[in-house]
N, C-alpha and C positions, 0 to 999 in steps of 0.2 A: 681627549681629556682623560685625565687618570685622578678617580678619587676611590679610595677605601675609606669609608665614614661621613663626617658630616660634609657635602659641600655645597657650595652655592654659586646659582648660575645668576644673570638675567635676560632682561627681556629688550625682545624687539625683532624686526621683520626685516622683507627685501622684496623683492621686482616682477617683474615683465606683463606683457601682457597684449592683444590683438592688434593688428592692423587692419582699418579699413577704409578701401580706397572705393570711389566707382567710378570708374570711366565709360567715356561716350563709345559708341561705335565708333571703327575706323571704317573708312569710304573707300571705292576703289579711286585707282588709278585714273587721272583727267586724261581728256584723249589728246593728242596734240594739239596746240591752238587755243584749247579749250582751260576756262577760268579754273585754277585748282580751289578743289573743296576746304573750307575752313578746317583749321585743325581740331580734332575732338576737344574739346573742355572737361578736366576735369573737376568734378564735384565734390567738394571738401563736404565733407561732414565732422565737424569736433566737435567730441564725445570728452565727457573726463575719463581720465585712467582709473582704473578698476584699485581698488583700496585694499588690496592684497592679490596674493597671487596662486590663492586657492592652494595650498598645500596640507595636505589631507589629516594634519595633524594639527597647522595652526594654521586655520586658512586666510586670515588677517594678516600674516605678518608678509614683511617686505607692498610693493607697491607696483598696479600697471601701467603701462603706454607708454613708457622706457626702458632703457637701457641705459647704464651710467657708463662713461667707460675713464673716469679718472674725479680723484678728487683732489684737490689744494685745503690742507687745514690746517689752518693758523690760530693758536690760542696760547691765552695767556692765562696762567694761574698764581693765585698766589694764597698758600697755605696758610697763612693769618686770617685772611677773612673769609675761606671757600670760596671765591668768585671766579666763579671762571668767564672769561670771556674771550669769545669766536666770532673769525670770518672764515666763512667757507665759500669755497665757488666747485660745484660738481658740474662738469659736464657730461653730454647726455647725447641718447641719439631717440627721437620719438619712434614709435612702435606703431602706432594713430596719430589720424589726427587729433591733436589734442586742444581743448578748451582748458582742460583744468588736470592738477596732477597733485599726487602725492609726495611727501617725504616723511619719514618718520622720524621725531623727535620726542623725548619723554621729559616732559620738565624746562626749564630755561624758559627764558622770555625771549622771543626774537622781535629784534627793533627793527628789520629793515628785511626785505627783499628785491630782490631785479630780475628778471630773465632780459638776458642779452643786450643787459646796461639799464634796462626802461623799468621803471619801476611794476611792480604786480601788488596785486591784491592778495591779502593773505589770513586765514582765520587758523585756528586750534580746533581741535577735534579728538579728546584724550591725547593718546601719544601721536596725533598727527599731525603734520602740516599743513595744510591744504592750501595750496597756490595757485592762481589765477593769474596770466601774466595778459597782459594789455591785448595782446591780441593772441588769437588760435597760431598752434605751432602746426606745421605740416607733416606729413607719417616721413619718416626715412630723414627729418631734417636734422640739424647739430644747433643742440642752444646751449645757454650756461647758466648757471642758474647761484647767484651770489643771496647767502644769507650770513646776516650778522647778529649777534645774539649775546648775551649774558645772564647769569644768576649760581645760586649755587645746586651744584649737578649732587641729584641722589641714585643711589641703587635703583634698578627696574626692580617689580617684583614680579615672577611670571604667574599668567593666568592660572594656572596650575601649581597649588600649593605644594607638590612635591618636591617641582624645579625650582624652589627657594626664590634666590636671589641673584643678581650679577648686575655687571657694570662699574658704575663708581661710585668707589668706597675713598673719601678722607681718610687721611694718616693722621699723624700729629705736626708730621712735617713735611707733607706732600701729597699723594695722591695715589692709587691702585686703579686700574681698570681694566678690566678682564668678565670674560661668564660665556654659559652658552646654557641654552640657545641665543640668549638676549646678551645685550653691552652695548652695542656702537651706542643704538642713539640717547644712549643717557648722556653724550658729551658731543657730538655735531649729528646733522643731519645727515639723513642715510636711506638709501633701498635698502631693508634688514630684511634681506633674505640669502641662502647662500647662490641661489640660482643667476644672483647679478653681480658678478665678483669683477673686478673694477683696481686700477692700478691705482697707488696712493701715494702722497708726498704729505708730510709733516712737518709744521716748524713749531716746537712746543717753546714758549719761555717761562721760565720760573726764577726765584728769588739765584744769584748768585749763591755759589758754593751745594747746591744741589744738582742732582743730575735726572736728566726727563728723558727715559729711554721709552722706544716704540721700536714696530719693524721696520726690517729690511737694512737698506745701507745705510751707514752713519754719512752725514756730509758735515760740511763748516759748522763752526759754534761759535757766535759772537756774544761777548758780552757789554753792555750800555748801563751805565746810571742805575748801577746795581742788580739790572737783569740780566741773563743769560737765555738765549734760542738758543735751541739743541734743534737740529733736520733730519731729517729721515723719508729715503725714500725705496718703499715696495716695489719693486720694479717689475713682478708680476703678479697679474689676477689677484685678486685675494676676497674670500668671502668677510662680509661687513664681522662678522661674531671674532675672527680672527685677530681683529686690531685690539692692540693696546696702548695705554701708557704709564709707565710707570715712574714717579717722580720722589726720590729723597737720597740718602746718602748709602752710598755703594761704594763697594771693593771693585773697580772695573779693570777686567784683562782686556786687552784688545791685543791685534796680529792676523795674520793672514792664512790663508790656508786653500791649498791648490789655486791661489789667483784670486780668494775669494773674501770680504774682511770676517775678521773673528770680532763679536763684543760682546761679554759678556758678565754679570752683575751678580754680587752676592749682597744682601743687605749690611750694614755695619753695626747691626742689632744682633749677629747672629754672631760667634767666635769663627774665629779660622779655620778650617777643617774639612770635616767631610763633604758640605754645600761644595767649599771651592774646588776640591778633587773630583766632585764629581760634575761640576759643570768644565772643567778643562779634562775629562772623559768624552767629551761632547765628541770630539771628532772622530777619535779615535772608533766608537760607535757608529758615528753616520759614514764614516767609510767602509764598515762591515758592513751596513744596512744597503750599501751600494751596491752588493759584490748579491745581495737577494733579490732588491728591488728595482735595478738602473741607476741610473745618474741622480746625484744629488738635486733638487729641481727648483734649488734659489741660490742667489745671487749674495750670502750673507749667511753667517753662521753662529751662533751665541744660544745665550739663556739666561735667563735672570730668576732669582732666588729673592722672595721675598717673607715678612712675618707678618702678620697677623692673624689676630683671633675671630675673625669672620670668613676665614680663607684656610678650606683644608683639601685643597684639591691643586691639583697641575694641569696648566691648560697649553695646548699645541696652538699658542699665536704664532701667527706665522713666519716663519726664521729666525724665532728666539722663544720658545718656548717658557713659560713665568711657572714655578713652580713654589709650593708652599715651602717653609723651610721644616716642615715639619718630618716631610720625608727623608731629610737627612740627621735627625735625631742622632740615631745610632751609627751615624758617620758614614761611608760611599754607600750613594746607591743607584748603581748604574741601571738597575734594571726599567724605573720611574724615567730616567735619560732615553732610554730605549723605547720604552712606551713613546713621548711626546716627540720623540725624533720618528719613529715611524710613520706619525700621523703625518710629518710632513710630507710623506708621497701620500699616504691616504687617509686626509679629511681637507688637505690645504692644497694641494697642488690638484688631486683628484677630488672635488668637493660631492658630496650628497647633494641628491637632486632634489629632493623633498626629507622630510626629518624620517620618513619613518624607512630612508637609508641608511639610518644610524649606526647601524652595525658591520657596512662597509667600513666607518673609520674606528670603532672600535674594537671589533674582531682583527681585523688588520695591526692596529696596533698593539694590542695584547698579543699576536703571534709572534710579534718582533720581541717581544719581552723573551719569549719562548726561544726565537734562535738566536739571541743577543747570550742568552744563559746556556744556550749548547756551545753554542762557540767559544767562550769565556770558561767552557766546562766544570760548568755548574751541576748541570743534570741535561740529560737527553729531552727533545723535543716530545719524545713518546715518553718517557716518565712525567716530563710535566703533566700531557695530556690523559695518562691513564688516572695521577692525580687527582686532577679535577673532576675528571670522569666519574671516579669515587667518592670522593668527599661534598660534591656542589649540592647544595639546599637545593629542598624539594622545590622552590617558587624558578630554579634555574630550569626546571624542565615544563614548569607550567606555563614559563611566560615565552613565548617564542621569540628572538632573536632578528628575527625578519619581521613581525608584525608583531611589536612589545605595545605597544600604545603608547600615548601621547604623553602620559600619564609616569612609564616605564622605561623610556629612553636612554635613559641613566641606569637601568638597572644592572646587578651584575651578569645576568642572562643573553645583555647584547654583547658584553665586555668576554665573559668563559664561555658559552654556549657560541657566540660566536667566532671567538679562536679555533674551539675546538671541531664546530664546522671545516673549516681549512682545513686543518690535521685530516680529517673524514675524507677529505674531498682529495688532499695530499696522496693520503695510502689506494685510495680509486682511480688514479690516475696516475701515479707514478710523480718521482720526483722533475722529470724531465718537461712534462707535460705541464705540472704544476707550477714551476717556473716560468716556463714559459709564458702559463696563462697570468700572473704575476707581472711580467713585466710588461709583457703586452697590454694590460690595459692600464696600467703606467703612462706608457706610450702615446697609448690611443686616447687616451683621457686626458693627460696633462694639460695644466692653466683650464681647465673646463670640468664638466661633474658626470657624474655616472648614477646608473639604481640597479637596480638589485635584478629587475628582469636582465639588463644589456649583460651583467655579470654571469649571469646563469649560461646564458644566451655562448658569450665568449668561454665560457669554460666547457661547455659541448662541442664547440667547433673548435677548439686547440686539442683537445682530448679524442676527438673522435666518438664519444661516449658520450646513452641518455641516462641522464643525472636528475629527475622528476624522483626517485625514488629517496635519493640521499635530502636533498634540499627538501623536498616535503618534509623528511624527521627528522632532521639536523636543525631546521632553519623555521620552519613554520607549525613542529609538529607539539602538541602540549602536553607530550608525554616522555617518557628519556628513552630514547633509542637504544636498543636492542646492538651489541658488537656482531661484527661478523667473525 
């Protein structure tokens, strides 16, 4: 995410959690002739899944005793009366034996549930679901889990008054949905956390003559009796905070690019201009970012450009980044493109493990700001950084980048103190090494998450070099590091 100034997130969680099985002893061998020993019986135990997934900043959010591994979300909206209404079906794969399980939902009324056709029992619990399905599921099994629902969907607010707001926000003629940490479940049910990231298909309908953009690939668009479905499908991983949709009247380019579609949206609230030059900069950019970070890592390329006055930030959904129109005020600004294209190797392809990763996707993408502006020669990567270096507010050095709190996640400490960790780390190691360490955990991470030890960890063992010294005062230290 890229905000300078007011922005707003919201709320909501995500997954996993224990397996427990016990089995009988196994017997030896029957001797010939002789009757063989009954098979071990195993002993189901179901347990409910644990109602978060412990993560050490919000340890409530997201859900245990599964795993998702794809959602189907069908809904229908319609901007006269706010209603939105959904059918979702997430499948899953149990972690435990399970009695009872979570999903997180903030608001809506749900009028039905099934696991695996049979109806379940289902109560509220604040933002959650709490589901009971006819019978205990087994650890390792595949169930599916259909929930239908309507009403009109509001903003999360997170528990933490700092991180504002997100989710969904009403237009006048459609719909915004976007935030982080929080968003999915203000509009379907969801693991809201990033540690369960799950492939997605889409089919939004809205009134004729508007258009219902979300990620990934565009598919068919049918229109009936005055409606229009718009599809969409993510065809890898993606953390829950990453989905959007966005629904009203748009400038859309669409076209191809290396094999791959282009689509992408500028509002028709905004004049022609700078938004549109710089969302068809998009490629142009993420094929620089390739030539730093590896292969482009989705299947789909765009961005969408929206207005409102509740929204002053740009957020890295995944292969189409939503960005405010406000950043293009004073016409291109590639560097805000650079930022949210970055993040798609690191916050969306490489997600955090737990939040207080944070500064793996924002240091990472503020650097790209940095070599997107060397390349574009702008200014040198070491002028930006001696920049910062000099000019950043006292609270950039107080608050550490690696351990900001829960509270500070957002702040600019994770975003400049954590670029300019890199840089630090860049000139300690050489450009070759630094690279290398760069794309390798690209590599090694892609469609899955990473933290901040496994990172330290690979940048010692590409480097050859003990690096406790820099990462203590670059990353964790609450004082401003001393140059060498």
């Amino acid at each position: 995410m890229y905000t300078r100034g007011t922005a707003m997130r919201a709320a909501l969680v995500a997954i996993t959690a224990g397996a427990t099985l016990l089995a009988g002893c196994t017997s030896e061998s029957p001797k010939p002739g002789a009757s063989a020993a009954p098979s071990p019986t195993r002993v189901r135990d179901y347990q409910p899944g644990k109602d978060g997934v412990g993560d050490p900043y919000f340890p409530t959010y997201g859900n245990g005793g599964y795993d998702v591994a794809d959602y189907a979300i069908k809904v229908k909206y319609d901007p006269k009366t706010d209603v939105l209404t959904g059918d979702v079906t997430v499948n899953a794969t149990a972690k435990q034996d399970l009695s009872q399980f979570n999903l997180d939902l903030s608001g809506l009324t749900v009028q039905s549930v099934t696991v695996d056709g049979t109806e379940a029992t289902h109560t509220r619990v604040d933002n959650e679901l709490v589901i009971t399905p006819a019978k205990g599921i087994d650890a390792e099994a595949k169930f599916a889990v259909r929930v239908q629902y309507d009403g009109k969907p509001k903003p999360v607010k997170n528990q933490l008054k700092s991180l504002g707001e997100g989710g969904f926000f009403a237009t006048a003629d459609g719909a915004i949905v976007l935030g982080q940490p929080d968003s999915a479940a203000s509009w379907f049910p969801v693991n809201d956390h990033p540690l369960d990231k799950a492939l997605y298909a889409f089919e939004i309908t809205v009134p004729d003559g508007l258009t219902a953009i979300s990620n990934g690939v565009p598919g068919p668009k049918n229109s009936t009796g005055g409606w229009t479905t718009w599809t969409w499908n993510e065809t890898k991983p993606m953390a829950s905070y990453l989905s959007t949709m966005v629904i009203g009247k748009f400038r859309v380019t669409t076209g191809t690019h290396k094999g791959k579609p282009v689509f992408s949206a500028v509002t028709t609230t905004v004049a022609k201009g700078g938004a549109d030059t710089s969302m068809a900069h998009t490629l142009k950019i993420a094929d620089f970012l390739e030539t730093q970070f590896g292969p482009y890592p989705f299947d789909a390329y765009g961005g969408v450009v929206i207005k409102d006055d509740r929204i002053h930030f740009a957020l890295e959904t995944q292969s189409r980044p939503v960005y405010s129109a406000g950043f293009f005020r004073n016409g291109v600004n590639d560097w805000v493109v650079a930022h949210e294209l970055g993040h798609q190797w690191f916050g969306d392809s490489v997600a955090l493990q737990n939040w207080d990763d944070i500064w793996l996707n924002e240091g990472f993408a503020t650097y790209a700001e940095w070599l997107w502006n060397a390349n574009a020669k702008v200014q040198t990567v070491q002028k930006t950084f001696d920049q910062y270096y000099a000019k950043s507010k006292p609270e950039v050095w107080t608050t550490p980048p690696g351990a900001p709190g829960a509270a500070h996640i957002f702040d600019s400490s994770v975003y400049d103190r954590g670029a300019m960790t890199l840089h630090v780390l860049r000139k300690a190691v050489g450009d070759k090494a630094f690279f290398e360490i760069v794309k390798t955990w690209v590599a090694e991470k892609t469609n899955g998450n990473g933290n901040t030890e496994e990172f330290i960890a690979l940048c010692e063992k590409v480097s050859g070099k003990q690096l406790d010294d820099l990462f203590d005062a670059w990353l964790f230290g609450k004082k401003k590091p001393k140059l060498s």
